[in-house]
N, C-alpha and C positions, 0 to 999 in steps of 0.2 A: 504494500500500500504506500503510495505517493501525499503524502500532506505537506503542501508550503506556504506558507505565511508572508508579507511582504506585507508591513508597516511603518507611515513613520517616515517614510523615506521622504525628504526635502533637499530640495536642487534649488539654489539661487544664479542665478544666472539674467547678465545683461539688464541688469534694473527688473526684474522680476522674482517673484516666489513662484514653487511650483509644489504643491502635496498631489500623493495619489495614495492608495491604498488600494491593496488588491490581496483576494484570498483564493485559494483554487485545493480542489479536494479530488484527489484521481485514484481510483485502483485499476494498475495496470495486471493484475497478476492470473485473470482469466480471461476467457474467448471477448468476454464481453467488459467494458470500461465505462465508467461515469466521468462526466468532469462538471465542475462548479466555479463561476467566477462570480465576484461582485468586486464592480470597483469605483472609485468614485475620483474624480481631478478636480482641483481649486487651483485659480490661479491670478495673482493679483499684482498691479503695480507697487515696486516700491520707491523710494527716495525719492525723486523730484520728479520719473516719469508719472503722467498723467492718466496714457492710455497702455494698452497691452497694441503692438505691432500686429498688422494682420497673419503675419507669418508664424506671432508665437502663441495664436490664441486654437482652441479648442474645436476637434471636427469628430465627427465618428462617421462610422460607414464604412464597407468594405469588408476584406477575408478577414481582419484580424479584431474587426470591432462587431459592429451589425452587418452581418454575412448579408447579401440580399437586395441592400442598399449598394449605390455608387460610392465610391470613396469619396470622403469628405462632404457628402452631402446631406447629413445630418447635423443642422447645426440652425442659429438664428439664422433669417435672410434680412435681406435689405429689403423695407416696405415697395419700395419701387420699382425695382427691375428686378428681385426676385430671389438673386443673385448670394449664396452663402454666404455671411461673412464673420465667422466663428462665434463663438461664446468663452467666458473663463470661468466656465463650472460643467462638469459631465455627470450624470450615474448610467455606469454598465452593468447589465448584467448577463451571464451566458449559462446556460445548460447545454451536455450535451452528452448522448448515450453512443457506443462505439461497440460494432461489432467486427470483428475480424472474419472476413471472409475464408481469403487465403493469401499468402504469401502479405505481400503490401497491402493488401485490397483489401480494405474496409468498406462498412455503409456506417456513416456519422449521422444519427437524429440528433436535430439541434434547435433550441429558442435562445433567441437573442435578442433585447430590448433595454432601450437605453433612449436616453436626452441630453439634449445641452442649451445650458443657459446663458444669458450677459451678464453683467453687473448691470443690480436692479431688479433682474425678471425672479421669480420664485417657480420652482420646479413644482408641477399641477401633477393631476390625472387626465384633466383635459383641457383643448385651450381651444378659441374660437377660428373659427372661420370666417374670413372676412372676402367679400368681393367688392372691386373696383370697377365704378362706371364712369366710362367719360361720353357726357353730353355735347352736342355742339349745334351752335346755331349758327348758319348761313343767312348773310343778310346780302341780298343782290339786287342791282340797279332794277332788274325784268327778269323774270322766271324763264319768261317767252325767250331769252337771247339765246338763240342757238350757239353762240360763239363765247357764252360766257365762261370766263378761265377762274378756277378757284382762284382766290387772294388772300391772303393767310393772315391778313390785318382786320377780313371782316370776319374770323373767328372765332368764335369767343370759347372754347372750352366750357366745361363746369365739371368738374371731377367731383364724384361723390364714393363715400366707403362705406359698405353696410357688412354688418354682422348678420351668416345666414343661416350659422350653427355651428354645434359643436367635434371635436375628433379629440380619440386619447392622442396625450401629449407624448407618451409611450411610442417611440418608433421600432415596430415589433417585426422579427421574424423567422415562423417556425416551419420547418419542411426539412427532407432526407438529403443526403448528397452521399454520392459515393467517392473516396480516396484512396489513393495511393501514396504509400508512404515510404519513400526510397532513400536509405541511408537517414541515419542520424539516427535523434529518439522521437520524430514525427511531433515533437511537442513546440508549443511557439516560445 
């Protein structure tokens, strides 16, 4: 049986703090294997920087975090374009049941769900849905002008945001895969 602990552990680097904690519980000693993680990242400016750099702030997603997801695409967005642009807090967590086929050849059942927050935002169970509408009104010399060319002076926009319901804030997901595991100890 495999039991490791990893607490505690703080990296300061470049005007920033960094905690994580992470726990994992594995018995590799028959056909079939569990594994357990929960882990959680905080991460916060210190001395005179302001913000956290986009490059050192907080993503999940992908093989090593929430399998299922794109990399790095679990994270706050930007209201506008949509676009990731991390958080400085996570909670991960993973399950995952392992059967040895033969030789390399495993089938892994696995769930995986986890979040990431700013500074400010509070880790939910569920968070809203928002849709954006943009109205515009064209205002033209004559309807009738065959020839009339958009002009971008008589447009007026109105952009409006409504809330249209709820989703777990939980980025979840659970389903089989098969692996192959060549050299090493297959562990990440």
């Amino acid at each position: 049986m495999i039991v490791e602990r990893e607490r505690g552990r703080v990296r300061e680097h470049e005007r920033q703090a960094r905690h994580d904690d992470e726990h994992r519980h594995e018995d590799g000693h028959h056909p079939e294997a569990a594994g357990f993680r929960a882990a959680w990242e905080y991460l916060r400016p210190y001395g005179d920087t302001r913000a956290l750099p986009i490059f050192q702030k907080i993503f999940l997603g992908g093989e090593y975090s929430i399998r299922g997801f794109d990399i790095r695409s679990v994270s706050p967005r930007d209201e506008l374009s949509g676009v990731p642009v991390g958080g400085n807090k996570s909670l991960l967590f993973n399950a995952e049941y392992l059967i040895h086929i033969a030789g390399p050849v495993r089938l892994v059942l696995f769930a995986d769900a986890g979040q990431v927050r700013d500074t400010g935002e509070n880790f939910a169970w569920k968070e809203p849905i928002t849709q954006r509408n943009v109205q515009g009104v064209l205002i033209a010399d004559s309807i009738l002008d065959p020839f009339y060319i958009f002009n971008p002076i008589n447009y007026t926009p109105r952009v409006t945001t409504e809330e249209v319901g709820e989703a777990a804030a939980f980025k979840t997901s659970i389903r089989p895969a098969i692996s192959s595991r060549v050299g090493g100890t297959g562990r990440r």
